[in-house]
C-alpha positions as CSV (number, residue, x, y, z in Angstrom):
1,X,17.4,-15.5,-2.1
2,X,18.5,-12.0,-3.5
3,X,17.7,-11.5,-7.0
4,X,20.1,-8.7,-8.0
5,X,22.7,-9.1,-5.2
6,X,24.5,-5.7,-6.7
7,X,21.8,-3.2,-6.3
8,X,20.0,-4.8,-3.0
9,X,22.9,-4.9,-1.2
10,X,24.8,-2.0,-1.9
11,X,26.9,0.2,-0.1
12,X,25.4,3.4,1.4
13,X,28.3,5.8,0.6
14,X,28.0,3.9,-3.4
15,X,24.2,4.3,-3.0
16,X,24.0,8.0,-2.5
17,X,26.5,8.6,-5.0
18,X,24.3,6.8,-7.9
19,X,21.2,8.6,-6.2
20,X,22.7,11.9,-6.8
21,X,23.8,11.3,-10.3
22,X,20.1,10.1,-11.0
23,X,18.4,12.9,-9.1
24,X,20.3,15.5,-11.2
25,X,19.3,14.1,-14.6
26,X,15.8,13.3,-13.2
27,X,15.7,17.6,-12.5
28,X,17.6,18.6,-15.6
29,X,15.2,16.1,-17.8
30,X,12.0,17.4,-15.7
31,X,13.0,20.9,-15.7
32,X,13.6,20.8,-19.6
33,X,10.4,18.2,-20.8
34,X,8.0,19.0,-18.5
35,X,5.9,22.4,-18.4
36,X,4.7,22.3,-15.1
37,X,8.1,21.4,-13.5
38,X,9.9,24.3,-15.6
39,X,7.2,26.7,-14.3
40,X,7.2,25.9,-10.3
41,X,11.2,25.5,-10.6
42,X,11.0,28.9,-11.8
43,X,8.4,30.2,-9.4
44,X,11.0,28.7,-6.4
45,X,13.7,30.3,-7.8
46,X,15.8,26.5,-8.4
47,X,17.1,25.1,-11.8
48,X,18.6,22.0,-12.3
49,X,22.8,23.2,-11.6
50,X,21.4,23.7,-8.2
51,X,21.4,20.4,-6.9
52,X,24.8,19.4,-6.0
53,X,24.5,17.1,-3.0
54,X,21.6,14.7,-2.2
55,X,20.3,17.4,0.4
56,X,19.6,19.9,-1.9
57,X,16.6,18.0,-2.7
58,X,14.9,20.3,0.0
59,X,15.4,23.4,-2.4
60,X,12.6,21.6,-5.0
61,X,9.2,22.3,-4.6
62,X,6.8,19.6,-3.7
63,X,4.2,17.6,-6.0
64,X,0.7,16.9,-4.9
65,X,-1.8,15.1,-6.2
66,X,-4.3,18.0,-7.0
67,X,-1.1,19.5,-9.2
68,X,-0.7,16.0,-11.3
69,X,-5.1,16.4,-11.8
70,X,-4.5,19.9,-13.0
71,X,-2.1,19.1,-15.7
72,X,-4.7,16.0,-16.9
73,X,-4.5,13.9,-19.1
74,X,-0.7,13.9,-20.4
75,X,1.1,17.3,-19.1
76,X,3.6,15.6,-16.7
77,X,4.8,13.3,-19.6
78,X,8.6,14.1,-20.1
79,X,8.8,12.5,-23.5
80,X,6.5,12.2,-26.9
81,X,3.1,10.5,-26.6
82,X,4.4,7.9,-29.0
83,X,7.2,6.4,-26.5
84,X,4.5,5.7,-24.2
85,X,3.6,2.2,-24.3
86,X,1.4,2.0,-21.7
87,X,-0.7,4.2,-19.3
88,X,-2.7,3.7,-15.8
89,X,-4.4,5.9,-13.5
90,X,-5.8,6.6,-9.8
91,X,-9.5,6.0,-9.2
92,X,-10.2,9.7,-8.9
93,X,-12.9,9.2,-6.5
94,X,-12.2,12.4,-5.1
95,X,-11.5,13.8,-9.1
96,X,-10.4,14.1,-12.4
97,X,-7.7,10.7,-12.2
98,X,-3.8,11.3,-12.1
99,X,-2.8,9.3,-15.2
100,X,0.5,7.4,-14.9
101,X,2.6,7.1,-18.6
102,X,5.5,4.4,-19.3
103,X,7.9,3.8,-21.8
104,X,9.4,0.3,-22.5
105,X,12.1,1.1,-20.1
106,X,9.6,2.2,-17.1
107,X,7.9,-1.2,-17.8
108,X,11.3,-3.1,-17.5
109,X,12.0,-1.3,-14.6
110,X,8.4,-1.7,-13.3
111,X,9.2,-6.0,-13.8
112,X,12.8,-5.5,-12.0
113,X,12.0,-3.8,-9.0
114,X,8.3,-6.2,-8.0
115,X,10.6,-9.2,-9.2
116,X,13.2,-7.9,-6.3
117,X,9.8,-8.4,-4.0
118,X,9.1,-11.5,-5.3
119,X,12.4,-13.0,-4.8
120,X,12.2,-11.9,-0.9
121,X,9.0,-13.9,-0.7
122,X,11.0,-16.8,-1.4
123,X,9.2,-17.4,-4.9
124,X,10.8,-18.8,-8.2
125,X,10.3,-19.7,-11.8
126,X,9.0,-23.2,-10.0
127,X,5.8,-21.1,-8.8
128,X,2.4,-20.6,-9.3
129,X,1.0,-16.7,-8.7
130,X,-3.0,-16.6,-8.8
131,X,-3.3,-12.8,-8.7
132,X,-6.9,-11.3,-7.7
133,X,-5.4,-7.7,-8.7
134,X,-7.6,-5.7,-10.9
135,X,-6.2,-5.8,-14.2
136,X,-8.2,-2.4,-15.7
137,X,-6.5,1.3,-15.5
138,X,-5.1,0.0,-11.9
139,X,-1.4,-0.7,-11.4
140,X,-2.1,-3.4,-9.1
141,X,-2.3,-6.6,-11.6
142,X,-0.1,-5.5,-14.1
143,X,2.8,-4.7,-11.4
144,X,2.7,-8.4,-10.2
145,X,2.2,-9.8,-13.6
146,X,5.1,-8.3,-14.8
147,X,7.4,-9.1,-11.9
148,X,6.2,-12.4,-11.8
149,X,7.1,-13.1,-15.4
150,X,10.7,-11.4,-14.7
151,X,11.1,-14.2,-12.1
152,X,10.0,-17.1,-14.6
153,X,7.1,-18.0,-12.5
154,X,3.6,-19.0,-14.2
155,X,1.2,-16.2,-13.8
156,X,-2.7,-16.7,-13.5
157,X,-3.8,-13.5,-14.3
158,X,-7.7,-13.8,-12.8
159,X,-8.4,-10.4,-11.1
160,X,-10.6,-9.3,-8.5
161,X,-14.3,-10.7,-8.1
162,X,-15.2,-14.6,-9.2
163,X,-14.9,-15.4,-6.0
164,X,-15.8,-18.9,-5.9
165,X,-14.2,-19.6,-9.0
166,X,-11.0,-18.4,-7.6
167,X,-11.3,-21.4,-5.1
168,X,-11.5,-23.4,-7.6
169,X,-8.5,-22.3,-9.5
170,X,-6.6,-22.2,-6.5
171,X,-7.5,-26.4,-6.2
172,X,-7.0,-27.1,-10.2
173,X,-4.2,-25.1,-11.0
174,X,-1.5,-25.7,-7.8
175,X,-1.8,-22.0,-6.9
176,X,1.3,-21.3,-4.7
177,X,1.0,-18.0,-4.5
178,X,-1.8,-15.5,-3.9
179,X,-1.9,-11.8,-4.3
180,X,-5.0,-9.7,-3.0
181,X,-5.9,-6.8,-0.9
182,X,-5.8,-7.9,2.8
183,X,-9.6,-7.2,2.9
184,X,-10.5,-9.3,-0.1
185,X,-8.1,-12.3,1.7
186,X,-10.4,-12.6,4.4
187,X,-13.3,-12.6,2.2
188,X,-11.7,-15.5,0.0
189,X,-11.2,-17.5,3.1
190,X,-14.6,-17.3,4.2
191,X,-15.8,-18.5,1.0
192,X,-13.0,-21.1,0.9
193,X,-14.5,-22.5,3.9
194,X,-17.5,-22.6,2.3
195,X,-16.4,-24.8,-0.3
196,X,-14.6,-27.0,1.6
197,X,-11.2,-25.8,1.1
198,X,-8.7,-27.3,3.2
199,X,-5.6,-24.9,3.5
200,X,-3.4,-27.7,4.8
201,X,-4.0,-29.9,2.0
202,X,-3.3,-26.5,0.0
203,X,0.1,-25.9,-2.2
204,X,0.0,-22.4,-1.1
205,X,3.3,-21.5,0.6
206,X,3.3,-17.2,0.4
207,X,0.5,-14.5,0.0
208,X,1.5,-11.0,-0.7
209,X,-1.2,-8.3,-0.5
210,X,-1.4,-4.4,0.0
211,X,-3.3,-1.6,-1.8
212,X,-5.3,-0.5,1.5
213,X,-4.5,-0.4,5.8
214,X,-3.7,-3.2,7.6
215,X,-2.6,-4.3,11.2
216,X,-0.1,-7.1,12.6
217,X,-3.1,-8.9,14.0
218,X,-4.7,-8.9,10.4
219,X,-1.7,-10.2,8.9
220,X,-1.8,-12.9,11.6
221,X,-5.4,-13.8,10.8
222,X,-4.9,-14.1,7.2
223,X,-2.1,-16.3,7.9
224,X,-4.3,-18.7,9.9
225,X,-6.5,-18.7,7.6
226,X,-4.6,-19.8,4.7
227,X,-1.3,-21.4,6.9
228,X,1.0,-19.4,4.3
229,X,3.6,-16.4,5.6
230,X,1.9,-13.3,4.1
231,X,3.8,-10.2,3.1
232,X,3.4,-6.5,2.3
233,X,3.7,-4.8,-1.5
234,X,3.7,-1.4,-1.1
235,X,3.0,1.2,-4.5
236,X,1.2,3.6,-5.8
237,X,0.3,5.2,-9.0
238,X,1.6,8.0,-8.8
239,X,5.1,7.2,-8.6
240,X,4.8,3.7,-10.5
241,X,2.8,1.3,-9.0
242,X,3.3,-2.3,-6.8
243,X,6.9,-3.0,-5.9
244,X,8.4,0.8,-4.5
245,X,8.5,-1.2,-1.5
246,X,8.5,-4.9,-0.8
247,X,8.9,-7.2,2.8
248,X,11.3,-9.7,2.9
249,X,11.1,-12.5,4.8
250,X,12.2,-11.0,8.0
251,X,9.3,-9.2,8.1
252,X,10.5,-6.0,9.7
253,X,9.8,-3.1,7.0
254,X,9.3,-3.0,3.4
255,X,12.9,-2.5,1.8
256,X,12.3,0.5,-0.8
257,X,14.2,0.7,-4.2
258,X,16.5,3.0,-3.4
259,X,18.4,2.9,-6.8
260,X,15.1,3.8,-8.4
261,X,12.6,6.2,-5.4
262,X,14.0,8.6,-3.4
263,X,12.6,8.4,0.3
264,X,12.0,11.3,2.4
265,X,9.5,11.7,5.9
266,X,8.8,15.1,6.7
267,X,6.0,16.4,9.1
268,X,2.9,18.2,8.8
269,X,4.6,21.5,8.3
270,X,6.7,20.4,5.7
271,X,9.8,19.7,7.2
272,X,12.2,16.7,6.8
273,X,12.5,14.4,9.6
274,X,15.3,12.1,10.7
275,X,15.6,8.1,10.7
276,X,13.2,6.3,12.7
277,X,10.5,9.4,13.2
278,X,7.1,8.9,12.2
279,X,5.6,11.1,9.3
280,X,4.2,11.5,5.6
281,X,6.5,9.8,3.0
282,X,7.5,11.9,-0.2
283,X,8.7,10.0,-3.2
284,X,11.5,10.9,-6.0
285,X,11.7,9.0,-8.9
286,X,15.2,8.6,-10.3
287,X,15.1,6.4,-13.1
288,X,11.8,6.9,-14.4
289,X,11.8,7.8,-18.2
290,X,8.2,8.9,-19.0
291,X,6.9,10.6,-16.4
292,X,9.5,11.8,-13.7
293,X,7.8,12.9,-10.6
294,X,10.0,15.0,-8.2
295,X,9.7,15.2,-4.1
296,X,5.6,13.3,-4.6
297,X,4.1,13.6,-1.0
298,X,2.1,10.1,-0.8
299,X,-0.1,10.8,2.2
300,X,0.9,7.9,3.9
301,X,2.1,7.8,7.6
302,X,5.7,5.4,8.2
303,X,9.1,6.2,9.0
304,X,12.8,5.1,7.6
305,X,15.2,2.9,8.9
306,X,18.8,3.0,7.3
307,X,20.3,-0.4,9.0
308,X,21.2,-3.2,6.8
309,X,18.4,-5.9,7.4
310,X,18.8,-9.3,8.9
311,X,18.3,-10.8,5.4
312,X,21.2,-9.4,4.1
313,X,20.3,-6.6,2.1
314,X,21.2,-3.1,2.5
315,X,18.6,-0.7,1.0
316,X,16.3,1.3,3.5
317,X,13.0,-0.4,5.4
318,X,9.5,1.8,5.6
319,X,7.8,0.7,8.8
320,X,4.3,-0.6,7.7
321,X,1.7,2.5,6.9
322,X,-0.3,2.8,9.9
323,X,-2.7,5.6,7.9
324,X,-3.2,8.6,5.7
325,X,-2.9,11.8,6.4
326,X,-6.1,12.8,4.4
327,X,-8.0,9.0,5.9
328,X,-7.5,10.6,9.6
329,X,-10.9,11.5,11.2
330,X,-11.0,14.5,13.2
331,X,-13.7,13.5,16.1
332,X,-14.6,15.6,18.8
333,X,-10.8,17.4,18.1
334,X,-9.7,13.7,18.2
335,X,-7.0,12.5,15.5
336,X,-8.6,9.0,14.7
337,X,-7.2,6.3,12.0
338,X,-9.2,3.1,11.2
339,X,-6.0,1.1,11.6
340,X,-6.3,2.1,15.7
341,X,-9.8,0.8,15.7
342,X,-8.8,-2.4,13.7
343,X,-5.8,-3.2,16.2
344,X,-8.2,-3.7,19.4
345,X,-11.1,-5.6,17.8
346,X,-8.5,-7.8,16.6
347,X,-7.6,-8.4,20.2
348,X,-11.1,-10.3,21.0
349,X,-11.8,-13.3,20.5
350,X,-15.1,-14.1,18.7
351,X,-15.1,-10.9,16.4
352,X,-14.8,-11.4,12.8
353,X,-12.2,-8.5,11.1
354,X,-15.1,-6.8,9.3
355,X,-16.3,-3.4,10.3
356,X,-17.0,0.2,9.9
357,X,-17.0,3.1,11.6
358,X,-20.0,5.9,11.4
359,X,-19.1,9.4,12.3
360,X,-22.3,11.6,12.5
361,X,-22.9,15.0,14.2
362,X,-27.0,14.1,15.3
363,X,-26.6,17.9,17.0
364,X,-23.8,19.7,18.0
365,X,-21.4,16.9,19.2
366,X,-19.8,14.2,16.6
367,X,-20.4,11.0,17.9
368,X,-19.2,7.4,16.5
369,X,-20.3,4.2,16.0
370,X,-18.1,1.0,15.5
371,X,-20.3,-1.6,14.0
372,X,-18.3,-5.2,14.1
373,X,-19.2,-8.5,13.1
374,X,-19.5,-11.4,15.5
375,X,-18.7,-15.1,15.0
376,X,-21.9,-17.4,14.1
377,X,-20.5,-18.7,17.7
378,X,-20.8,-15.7,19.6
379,X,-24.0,-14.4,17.8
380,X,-26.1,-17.2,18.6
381,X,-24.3,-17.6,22.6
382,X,-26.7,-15.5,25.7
383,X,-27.2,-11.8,25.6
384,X,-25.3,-11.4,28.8
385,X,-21.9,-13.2,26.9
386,X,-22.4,-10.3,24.0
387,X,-23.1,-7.5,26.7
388,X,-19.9,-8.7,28.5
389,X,-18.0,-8.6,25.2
390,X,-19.6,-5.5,23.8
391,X,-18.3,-3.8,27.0
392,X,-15.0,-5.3,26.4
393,X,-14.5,-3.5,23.0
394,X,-15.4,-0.4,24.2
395,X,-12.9,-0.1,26.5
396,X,-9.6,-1.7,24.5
397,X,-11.2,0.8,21.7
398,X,-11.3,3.7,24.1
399,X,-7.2,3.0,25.6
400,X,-6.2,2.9,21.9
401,X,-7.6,6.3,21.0
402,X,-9.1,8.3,23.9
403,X,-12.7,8.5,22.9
404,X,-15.9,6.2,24.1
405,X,-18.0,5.1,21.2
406,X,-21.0,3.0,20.2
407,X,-20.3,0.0,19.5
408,X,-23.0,-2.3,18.1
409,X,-21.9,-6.0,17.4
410,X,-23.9,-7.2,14.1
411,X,-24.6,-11.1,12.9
412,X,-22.1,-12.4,10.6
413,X,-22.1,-11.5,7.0
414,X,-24.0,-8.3,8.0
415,X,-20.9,-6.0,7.0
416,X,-21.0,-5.7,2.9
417,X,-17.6,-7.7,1.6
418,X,-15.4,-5.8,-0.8
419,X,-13.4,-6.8,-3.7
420,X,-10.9,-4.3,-4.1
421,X,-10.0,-1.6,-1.4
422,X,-12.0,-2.1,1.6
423,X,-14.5,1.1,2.9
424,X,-14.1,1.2,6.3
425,X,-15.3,4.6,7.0
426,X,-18.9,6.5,6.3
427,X,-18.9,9.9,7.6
428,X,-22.3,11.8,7.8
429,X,-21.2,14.7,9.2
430,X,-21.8,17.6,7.1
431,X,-18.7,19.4,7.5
């Protein structure tokens, strides 16, 4: 199923000429409304007649998150408080929050592009979505909810936490969809199991989840656990929220709006990169009415692929985000990402997919510590069985990133659960 057959499967040579056309009023209507974007396009010496192909977007400065904090709370609007109908923001752990403002038309384009997601899924107005989103300043509940009512489909709007009585929903209500962060999924199961939840017996027929790192073998576990395909929703804030990306059923990238986000990858010096290379995605926005945000660098790690798609649709795949460029931990002059650690514990059998990873620097050398949970199984089998599998860890962990840690294996339910974005890192260090 395709839900708007026009846009999804587009041709590329019709594609880039509606991308330029929107990237030109997107400068001209930043350059014009917005303050900040008048000032840095005058500081780079570009103004808005200077884009005349799609490659000129290289001549436009880029947008960080520390410059969308410094203009807090409304700067980056591009139109009159009172046309915004609705505003989110970041969590700013690490600061002041980046607040995200939408008109009526950013909501209905919000509800177009998630429904677009929801259609690869396979869902319809026949369907039942429990989503465990939050529902506060986050994006991540109203992005669903609105897509989901675009679609027709009944919405059960419970958010995060309630855990139990989420299983209990899930039994009463004919949930046939669930939406949660891939951490929280595995959590839910567990106390599913608890409760006597039998998945076969379930209506459940898709998950979708995202908002934090995952791995294939994750994906695979929550699929186990719940016997449902599970796909990827990738968004964020910033740009607008759940749904700038969205896997269809093929399951080979997330197909990106194209008619709405501009996609580039460029590497660590700034520099664009070509189809297929791995590096930090920026974001465009192209259609977005209250708050424009031009050449965004997201921090996240994935590369592009142009090729139409098995499913039939056109628009460009991201390869799944494999890390951060700000969640990469520099040990012993070591690049390390908590998705490499994930990927080998999820290659033993007996581990549970909770952990975390301690970096400390006891004296002059950093050292780290990978502290997984076992199954009740393996916890309560001989010492020499654990030894044997501790050892086993260390060295899949060790081949995937080129550094011997401690690993400690701790009893189940040891690790504390989350119910939003999972933290899988504590570092001590006092750098």
């Amino acid at each position: 199923m395709i839900w708007n057959r026009e846009m999804e499967c587009i041709s590329r040579d019709e594609l880039e000429e509606l991308q330029l056309k929107r990237l030109q009023d997107t400068v001209k209507r930043a350059y014009e409304n917005v303050p900040y974007y008048h000032e840095k396009f005058d500081e780079n010496n570009v103004h808005p007649e200077d884009i005349e192909t799609l490659e000129d977007i290289v001549k436009l400065p880029y947008t960080t998150k520390d410059d969308l904090r410094e203009v807090y709370p409304f700067g980056m609007f591009a139109v009159p408080r009172s046309e915004i109908v609705e505003v989110h923001t970041s969590s700013g752990t690490t600061g002041k929050p980046v607040v995200s403002g939408y008109t009526r038309e950013d909501i209905e384009i919000w509800s177009e592009v998630v429904a677009r997601g929801l259609t690869m899924m396979g869902l319809t107005e026949d369907d039942v979505i429990q989503n465990t989103h939050g529902y506060g300043l986050f994006t991540g509940g109203f992005g669903v909810h609105y897509g989901a009512q675009k679609i027709g489909a009944t919405v059960i709007p419970i958010s995060t936490g309630q855990t139990r009585r989420q299983i209990e929903i899930m039994k009463d209500f004919g949930t046939t969809v669930l939406i949660f962060t891939p951490s929280y999924g595995l959590y839910l199961s567990e106390i599913a199991e608890e409760e006597g939840f039998d998945p076969e017996k379930s209506k459940i027929k898709a998950i979708g989840f995202g908002a934090e790192m995952w791995t294939e073998e994750m994906r695979a576990e929550i699929e186990r656990r719940f016997r449902a395909p599970a796909f990827n929703i990738y968004g964020l804030t910033e740009i607008m929220g759940p749904g700038v990306a969205m896997e269809c059923s093929m399951k080979n990238g997330l197909h990106i709006a194209e008619d709405h986000f501009l996609p580039e990858i460029i590497d660590g010096n700034g520099e664009r990169l070509g189809p297929g290379e791995r590096g930090e995605l920026v974001l465009t926005t192209l259609t977005r009415v209250g708050m424009p945000v031009i050449r965004f660098r997201t921090k996240d790690i994935t590369s592009i692929d142009y090729e139409p798609c098995g499913c039939g649709r056109t628009l460009a795949r991201i390869s799944r985000i494999t890390g951060r460029v700000d969640d990469m931990i520099k040990v012993r002059g070591v690049a390390v990402f908590p998705s490499q650690i994930e990927k080998a514990l999820l290659k033993i059998d007996g581990l549970e997919p909770h952990y975390q990873i301690i970096v400390t620097r006891p004296h002059l050398m950093d050292e780290m510590e990978v502290r997984v949970e076992t199954s009740p199984e393996l916890f309560s089998d001989d010492i020499k069985k654990m030894v044997e599998t501790r050892n086993r860890i260390e060295e899949f962990i060790e081949n995937e990133i080129g550094l011997r840690v401690k690993l400690t294996l701790v009893e189940p339910g040891t690790i504390p659960r989350s119910q939003g974005k999972a933290v899988r890192v504590i570092d001590k260090r006092k750098l």
